[in-house]
N, CA, C, O and CB atoms as a CASP TS submission, in Angstrom:
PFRMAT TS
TARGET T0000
AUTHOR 0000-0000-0000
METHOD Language model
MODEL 1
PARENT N/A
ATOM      1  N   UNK     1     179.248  13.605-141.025  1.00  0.00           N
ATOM      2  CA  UNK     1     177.850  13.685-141.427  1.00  0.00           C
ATOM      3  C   UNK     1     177.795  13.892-142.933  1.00  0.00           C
ATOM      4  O   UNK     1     178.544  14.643-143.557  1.00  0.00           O
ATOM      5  CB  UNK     1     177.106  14.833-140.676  1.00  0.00           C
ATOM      6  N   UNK     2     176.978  13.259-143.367  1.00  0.00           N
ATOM      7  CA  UNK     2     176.678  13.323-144.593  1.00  0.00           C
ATOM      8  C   UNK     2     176.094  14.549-145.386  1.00  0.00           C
ATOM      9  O   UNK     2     175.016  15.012-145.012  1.00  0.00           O
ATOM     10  CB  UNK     2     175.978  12.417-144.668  1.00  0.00           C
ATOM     11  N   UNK     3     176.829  15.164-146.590  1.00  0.00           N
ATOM     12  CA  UNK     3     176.313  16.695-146.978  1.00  0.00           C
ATOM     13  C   UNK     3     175.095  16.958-147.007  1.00  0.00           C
ATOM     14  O   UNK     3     174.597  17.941-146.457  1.00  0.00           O
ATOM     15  CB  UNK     3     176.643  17.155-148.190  1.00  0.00           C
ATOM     16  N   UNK     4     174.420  16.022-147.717  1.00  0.00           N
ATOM     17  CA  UNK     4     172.978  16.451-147.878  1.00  0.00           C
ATOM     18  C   UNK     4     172.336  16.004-146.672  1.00  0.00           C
ATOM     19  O   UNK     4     171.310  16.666-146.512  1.00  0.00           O
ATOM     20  CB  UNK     4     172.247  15.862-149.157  1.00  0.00           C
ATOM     21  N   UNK     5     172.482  15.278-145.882  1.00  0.00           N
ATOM     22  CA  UNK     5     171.997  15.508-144.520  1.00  0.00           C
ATOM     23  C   UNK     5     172.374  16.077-143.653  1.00  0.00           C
ATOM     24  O   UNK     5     171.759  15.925-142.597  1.00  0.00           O
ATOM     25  CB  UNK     5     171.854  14.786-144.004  1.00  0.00           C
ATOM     26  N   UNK     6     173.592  17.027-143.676  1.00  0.00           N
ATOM     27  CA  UNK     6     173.842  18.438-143.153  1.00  0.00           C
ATOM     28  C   UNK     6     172.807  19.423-143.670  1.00  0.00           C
ATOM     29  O   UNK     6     172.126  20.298-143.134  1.00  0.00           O
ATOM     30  CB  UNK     6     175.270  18.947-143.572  1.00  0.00           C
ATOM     31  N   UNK     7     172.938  18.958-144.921  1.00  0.00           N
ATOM     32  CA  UNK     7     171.933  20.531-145.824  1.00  0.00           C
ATOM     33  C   UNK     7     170.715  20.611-144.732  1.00  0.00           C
ATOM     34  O   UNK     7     170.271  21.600-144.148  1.00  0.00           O
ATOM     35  CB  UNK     7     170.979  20.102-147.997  1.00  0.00           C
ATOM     36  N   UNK     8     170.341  19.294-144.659  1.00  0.00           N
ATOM     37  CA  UNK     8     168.507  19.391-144.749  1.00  0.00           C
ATOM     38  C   UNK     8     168.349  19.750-143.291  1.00  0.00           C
ATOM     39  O   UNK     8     167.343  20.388-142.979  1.00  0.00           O
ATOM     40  CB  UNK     8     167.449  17.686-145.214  1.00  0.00           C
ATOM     41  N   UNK     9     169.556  19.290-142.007  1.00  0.00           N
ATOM     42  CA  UNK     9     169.369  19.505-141.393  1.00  0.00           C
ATOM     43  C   UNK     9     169.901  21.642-140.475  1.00  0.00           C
ATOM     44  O   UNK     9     169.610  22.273-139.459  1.00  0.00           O
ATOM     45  CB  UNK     9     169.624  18.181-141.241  1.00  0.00           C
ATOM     46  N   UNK    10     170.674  21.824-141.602  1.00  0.00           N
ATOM     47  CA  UNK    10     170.488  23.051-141.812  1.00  0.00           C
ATOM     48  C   UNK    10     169.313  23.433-142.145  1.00  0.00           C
ATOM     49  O   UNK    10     168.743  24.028-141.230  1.00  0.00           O
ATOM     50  CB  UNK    10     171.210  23.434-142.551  1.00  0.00           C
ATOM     51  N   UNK    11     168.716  23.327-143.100  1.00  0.00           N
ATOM     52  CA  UNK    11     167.858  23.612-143.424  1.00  0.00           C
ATOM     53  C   UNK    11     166.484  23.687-142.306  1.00  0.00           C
ATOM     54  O   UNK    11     165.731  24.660-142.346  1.00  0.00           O
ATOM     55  CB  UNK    11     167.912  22.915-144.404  1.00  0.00           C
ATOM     56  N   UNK    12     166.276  22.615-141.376  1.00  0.00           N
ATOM     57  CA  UNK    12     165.401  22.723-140.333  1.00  0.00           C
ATOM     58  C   UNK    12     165.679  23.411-139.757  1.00  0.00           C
ATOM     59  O   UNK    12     164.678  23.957-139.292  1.00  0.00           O
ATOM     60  CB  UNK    12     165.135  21.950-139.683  1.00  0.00           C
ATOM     61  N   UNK    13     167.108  24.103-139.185  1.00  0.00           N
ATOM     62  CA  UNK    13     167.330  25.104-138.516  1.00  0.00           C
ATOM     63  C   UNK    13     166.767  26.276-138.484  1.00  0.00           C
ATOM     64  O   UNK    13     166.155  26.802-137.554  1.00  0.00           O
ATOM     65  CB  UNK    13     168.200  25.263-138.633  1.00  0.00           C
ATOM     66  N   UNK    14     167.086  26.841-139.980  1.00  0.00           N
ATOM     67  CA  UNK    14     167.023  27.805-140.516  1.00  0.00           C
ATOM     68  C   UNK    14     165.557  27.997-140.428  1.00  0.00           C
ATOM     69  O   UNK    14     165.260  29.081-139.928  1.00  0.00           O
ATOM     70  CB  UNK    14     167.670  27.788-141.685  1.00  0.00           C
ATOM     71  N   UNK    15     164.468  27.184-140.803  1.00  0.00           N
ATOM     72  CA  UNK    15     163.035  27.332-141.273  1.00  0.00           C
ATOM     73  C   UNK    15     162.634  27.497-139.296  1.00  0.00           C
ATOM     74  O   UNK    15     161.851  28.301-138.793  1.00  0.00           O
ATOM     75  CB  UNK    15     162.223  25.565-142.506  1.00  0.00           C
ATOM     76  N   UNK    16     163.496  26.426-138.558  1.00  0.00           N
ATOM     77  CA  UNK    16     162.726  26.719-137.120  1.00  0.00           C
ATOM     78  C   UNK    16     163.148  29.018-136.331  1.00  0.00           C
ATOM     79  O   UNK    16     162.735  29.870-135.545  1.00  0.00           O
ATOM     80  CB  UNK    16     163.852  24.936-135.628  1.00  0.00           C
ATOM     81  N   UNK    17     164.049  28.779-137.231  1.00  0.00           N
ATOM     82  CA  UNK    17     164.122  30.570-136.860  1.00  0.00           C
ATOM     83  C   UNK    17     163.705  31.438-136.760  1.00  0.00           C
ATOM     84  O   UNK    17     163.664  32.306-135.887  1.00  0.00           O
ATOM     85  CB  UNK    17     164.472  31.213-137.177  1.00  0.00           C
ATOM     86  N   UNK    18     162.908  31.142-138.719  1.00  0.00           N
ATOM     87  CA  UNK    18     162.235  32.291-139.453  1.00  0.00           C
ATOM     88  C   UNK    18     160.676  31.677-138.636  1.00  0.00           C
ATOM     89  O   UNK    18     159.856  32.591-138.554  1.00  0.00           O
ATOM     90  CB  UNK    18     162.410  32.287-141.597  1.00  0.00           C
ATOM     91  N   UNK    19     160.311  30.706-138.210  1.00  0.00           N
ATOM     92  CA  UNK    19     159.044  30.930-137.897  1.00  0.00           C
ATOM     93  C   UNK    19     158.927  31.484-136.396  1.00  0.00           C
ATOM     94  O   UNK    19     157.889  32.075-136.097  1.00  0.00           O
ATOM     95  CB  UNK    19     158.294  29.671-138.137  1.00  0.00           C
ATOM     96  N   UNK    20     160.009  31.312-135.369  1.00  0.00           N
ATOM     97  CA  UNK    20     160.171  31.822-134.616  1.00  0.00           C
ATOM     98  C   UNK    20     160.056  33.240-134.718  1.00  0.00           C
ATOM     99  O   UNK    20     159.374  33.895-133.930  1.00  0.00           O
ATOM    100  CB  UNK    20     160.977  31.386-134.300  1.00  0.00           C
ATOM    101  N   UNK    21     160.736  33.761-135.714  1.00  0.00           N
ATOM    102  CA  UNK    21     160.051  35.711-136.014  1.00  0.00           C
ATOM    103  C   UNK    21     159.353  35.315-136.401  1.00  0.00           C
ATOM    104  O   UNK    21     160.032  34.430-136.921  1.00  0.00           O
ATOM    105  CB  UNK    21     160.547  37.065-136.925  1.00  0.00           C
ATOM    106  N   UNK    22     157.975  34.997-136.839  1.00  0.00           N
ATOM    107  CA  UNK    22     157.159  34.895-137.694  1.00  0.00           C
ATOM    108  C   UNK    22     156.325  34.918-136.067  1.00  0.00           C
ATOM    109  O   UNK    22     155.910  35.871-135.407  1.00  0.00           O
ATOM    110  CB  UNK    22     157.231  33.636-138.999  1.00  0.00           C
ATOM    111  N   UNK    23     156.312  33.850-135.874  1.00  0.00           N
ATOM    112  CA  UNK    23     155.439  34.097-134.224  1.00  0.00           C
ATOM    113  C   UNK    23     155.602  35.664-133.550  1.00  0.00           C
ATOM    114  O   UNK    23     154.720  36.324-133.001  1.00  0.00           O
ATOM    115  CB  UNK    23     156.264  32.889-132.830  1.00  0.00           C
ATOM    116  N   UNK    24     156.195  35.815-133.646  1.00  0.00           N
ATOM    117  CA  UNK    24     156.209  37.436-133.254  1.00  0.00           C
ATOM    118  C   UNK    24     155.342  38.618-133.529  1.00  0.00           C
ATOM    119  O   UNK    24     154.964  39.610-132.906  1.00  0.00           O
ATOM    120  CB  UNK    24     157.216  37.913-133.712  1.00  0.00           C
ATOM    121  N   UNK    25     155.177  38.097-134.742  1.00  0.00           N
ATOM    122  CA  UNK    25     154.012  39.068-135.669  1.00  0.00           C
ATOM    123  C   UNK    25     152.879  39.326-134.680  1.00  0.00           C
ATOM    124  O   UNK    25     152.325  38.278-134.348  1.00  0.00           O
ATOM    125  CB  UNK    25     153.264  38.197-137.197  1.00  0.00           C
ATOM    126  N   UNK    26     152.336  40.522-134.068  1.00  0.00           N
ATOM    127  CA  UNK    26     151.266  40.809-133.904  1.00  0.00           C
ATOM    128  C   UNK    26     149.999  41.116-134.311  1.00  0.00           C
ATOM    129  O   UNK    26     148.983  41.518-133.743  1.00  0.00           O
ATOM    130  CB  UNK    26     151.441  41.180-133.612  1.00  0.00           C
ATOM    131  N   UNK    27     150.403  40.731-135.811  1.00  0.00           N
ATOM    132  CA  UNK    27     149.226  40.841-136.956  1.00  0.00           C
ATOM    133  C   UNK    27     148.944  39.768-137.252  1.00  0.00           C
ATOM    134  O   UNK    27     148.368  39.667-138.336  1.00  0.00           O
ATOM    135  CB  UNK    27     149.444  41.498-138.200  1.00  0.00           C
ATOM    136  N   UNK    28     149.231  38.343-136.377  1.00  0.00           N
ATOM    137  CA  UNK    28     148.955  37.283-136.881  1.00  0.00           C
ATOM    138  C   UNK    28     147.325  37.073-136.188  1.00  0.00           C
ATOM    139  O   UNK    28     146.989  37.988-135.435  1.00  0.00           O
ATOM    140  CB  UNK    28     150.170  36.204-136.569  1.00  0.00           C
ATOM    141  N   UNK    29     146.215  35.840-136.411  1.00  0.00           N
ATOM    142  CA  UNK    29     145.467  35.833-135.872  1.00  0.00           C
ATOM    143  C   UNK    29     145.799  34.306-134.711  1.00  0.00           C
ATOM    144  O   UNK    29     146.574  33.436-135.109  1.00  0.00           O
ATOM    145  CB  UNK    29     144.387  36.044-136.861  1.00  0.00           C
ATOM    146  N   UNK    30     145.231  34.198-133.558  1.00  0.00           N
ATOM    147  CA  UNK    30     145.437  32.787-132.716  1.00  0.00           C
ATOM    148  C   UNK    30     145.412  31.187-133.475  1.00  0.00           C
ATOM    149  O   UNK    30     145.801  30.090-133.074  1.00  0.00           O
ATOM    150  CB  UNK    30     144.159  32.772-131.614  1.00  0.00           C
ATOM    151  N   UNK    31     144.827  31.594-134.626  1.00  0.00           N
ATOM    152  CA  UNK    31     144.256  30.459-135.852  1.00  0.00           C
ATOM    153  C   UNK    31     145.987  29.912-136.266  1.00  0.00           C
ATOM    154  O   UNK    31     146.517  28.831-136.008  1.00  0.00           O
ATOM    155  CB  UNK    31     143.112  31.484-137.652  1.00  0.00           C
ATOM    156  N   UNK    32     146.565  31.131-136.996  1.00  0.00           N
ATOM    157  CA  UNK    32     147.819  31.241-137.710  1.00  0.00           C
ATOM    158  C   UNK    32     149.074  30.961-136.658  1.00  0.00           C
ATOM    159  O   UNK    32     150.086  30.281-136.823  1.00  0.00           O
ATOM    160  CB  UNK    32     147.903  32.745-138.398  1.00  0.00           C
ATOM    161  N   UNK    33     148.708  31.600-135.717  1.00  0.00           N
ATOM    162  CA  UNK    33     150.046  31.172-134.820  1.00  0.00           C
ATOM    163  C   UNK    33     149.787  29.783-134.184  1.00  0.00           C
ATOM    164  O   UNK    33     150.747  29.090-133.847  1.00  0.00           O
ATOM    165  CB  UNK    33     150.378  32.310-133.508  1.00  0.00           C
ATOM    166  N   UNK    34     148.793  29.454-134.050  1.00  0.00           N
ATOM    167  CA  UNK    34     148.841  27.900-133.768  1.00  0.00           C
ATOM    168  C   UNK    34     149.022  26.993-135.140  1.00  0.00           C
ATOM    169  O   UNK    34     149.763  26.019-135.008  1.00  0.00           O
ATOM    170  CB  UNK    34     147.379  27.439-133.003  1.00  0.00           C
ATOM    171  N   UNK    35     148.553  27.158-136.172  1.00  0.00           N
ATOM    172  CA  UNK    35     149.602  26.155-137.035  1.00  0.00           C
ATOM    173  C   UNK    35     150.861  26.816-137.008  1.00  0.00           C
ATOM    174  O   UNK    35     151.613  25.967-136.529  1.00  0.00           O
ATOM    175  CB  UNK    35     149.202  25.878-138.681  1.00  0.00           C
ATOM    176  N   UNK    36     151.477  27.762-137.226  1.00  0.00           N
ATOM    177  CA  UNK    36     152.615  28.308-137.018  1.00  0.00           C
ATOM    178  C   UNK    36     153.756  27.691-135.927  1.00  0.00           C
ATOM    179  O   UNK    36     154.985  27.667-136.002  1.00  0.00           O
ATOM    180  CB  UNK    36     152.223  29.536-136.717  1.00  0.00           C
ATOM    181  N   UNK    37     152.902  27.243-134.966  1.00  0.00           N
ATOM    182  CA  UNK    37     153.668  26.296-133.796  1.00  0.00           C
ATOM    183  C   UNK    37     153.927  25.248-134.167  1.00  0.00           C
ATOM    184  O   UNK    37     155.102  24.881-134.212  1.00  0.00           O
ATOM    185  CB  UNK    37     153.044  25.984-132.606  1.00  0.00           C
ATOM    186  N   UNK    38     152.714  24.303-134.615  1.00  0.00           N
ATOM    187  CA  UNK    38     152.714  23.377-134.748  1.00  0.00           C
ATOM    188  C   UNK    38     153.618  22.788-136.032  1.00  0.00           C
ATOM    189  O   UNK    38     153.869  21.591-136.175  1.00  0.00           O
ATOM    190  CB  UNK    38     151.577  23.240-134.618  1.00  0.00           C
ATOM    191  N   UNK    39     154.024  23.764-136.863  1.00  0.00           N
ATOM    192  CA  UNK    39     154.653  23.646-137.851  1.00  0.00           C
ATOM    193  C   UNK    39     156.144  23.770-137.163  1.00  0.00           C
ATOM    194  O   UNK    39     156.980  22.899-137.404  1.00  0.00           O
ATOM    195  CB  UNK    39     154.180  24.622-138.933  1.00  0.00           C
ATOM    196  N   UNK    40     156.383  24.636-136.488  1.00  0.00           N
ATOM    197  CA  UNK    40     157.733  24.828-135.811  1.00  0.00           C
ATOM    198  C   UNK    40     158.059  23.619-135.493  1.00  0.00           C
ATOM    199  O   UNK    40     159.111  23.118-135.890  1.00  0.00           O
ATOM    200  CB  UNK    40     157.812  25.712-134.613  1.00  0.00           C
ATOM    201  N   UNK    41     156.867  22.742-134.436  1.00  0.00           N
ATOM    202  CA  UNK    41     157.437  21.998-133.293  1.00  0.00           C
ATOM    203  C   UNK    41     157.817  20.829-134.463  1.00  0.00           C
ATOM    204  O   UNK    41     158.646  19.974-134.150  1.00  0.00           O
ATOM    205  CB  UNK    41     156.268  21.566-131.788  1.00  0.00           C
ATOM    206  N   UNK    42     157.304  20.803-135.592  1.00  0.00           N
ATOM    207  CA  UNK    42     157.093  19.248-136.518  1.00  0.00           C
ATOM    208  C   UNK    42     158.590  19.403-137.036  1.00  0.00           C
ATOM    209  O   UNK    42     159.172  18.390-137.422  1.00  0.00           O
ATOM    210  CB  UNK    42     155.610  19.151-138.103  1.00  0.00           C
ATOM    211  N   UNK    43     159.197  20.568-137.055  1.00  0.00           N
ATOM    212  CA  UNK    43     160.831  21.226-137.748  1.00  0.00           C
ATOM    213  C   UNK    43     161.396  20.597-136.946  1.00  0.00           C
ATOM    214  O   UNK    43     161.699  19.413-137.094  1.00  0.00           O
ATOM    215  CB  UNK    43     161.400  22.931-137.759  1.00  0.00           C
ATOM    216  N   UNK    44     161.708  21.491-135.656  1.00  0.00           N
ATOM    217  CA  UNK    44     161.938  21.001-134.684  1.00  0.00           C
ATOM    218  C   UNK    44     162.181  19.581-134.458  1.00  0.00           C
ATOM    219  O   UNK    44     163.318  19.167-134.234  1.00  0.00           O
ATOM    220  CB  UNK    44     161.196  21.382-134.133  1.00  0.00           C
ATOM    221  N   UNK    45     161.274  18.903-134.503  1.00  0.00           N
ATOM    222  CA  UNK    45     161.587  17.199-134.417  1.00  0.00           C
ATOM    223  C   UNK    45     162.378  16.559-134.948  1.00  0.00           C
ATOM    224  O   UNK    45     163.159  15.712-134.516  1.00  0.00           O
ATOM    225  CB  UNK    45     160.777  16.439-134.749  1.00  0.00           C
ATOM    226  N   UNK    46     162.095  17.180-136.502  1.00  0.00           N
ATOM    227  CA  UNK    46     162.564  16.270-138.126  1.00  0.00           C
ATOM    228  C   UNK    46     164.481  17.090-137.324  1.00  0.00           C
ATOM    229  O   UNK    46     165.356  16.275-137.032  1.00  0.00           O
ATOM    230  CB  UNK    46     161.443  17.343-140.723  1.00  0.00           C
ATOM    231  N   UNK    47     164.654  18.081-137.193  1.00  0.00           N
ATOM    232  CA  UNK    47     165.803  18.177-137.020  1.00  0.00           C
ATOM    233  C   UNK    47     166.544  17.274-135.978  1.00  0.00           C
ATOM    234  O   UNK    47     167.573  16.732-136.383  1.00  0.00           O
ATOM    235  CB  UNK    47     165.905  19.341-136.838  1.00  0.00           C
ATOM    236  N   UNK    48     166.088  17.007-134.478  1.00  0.00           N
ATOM    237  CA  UNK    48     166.558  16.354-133.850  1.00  0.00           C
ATOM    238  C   UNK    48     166.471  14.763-134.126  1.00  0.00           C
ATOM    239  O   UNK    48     167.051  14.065-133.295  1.00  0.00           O
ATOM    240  CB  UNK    48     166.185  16.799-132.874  1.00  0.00           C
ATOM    241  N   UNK    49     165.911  14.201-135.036  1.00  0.00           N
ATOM    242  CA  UNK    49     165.653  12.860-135.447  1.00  0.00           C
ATOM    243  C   UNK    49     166.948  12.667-136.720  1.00  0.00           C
ATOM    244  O   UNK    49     167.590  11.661-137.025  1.00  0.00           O
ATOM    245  CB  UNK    49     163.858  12.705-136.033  1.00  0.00           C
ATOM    246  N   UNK    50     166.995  14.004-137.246  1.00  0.00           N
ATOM    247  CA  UNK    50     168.334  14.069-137.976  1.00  0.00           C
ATOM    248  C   UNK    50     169.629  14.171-137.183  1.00  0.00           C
ATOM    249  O   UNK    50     170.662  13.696-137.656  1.00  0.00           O
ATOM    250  CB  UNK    50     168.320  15.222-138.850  1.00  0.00           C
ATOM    251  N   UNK    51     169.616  14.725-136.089  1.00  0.00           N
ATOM    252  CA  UNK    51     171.172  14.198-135.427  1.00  0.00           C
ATOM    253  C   UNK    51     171.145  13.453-134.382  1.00  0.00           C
ATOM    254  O   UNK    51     172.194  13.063-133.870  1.00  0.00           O
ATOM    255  CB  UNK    51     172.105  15.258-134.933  1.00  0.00           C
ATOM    256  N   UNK    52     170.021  13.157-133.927  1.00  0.00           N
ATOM    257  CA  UNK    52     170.150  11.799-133.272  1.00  0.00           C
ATOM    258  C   UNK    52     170.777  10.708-134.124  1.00  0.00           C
ATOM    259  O   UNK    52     171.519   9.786-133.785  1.00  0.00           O
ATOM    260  CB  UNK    52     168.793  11.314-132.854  1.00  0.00           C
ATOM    261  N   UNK    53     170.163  11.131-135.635  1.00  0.00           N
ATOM    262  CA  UNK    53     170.276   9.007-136.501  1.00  0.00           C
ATOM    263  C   UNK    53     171.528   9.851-137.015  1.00  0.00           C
ATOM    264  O   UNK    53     171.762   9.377-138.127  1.00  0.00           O
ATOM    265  CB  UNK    53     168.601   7.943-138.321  1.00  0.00           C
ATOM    266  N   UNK    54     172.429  10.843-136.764  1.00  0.00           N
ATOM    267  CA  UNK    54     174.169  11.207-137.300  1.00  0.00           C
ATOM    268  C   UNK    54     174.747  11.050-136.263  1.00  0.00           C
ATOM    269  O   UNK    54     175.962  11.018-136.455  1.00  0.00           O
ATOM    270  CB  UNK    54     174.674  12.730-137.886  1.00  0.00           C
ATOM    271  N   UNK    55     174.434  10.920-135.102  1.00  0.00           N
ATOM    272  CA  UNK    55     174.797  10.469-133.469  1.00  0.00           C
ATOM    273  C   UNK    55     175.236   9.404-133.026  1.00  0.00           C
ATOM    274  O   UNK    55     176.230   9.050-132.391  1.00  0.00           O
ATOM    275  CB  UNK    55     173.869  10.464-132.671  1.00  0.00           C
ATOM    276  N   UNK    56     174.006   8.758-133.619  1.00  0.00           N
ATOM    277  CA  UNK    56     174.362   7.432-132.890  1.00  0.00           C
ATOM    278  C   UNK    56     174.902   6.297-133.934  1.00  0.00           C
ATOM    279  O   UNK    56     174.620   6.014-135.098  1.00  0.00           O
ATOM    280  CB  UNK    56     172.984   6.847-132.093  1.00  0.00           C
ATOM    281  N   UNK    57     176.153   5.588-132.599  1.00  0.00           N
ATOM    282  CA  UNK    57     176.998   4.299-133.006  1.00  0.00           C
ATOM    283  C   UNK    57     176.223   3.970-133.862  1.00  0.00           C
ATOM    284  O   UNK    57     175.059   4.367-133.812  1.00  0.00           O
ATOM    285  CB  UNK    57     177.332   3.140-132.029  1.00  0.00           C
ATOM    286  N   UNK    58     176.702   3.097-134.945  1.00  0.00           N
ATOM    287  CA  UNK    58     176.283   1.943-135.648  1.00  0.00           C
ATOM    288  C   UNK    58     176.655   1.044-135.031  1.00  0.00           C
ATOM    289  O   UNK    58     177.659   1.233-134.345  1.00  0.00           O
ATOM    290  CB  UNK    58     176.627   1.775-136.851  1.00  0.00           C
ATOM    291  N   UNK    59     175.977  -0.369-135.013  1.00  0.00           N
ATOM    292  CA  UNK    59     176.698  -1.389-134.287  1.00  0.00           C
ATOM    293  C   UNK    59     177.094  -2.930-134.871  1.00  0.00           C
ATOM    294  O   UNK    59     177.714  -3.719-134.158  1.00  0.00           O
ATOM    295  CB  UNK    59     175.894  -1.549-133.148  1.00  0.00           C
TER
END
């Protein structure tokens, strides 16, 4: 895999974590934790779209 597409996909890791504690917060309002999700789930994606396309054959 390529470094900087290790980085970045480190990098989605890392950001899907911290919002995972971040959801936790009981001081958040229903407003905040729903973009808060929705921001997760968009990480989330971009990461698996990054090792799917380091996955798969070339042909």
């Amino acid at each position: 895999m390529n470094t900087e597409i290790f980085d970045c996909w480190c990098r989605c890791r890392g950001l899907s974590s911290s919002i995972t504690q971040m959801l936790d917060n009981e001081n958040l309002t229903v407003e905040e934790k729903a973009l808060l999700y929705d921001t997760l789930i968009d990480i989330q994606r971009a990461a698996n779209n990054i090792q799917q396309f380091c996955t798969t054959p070339l042909e």
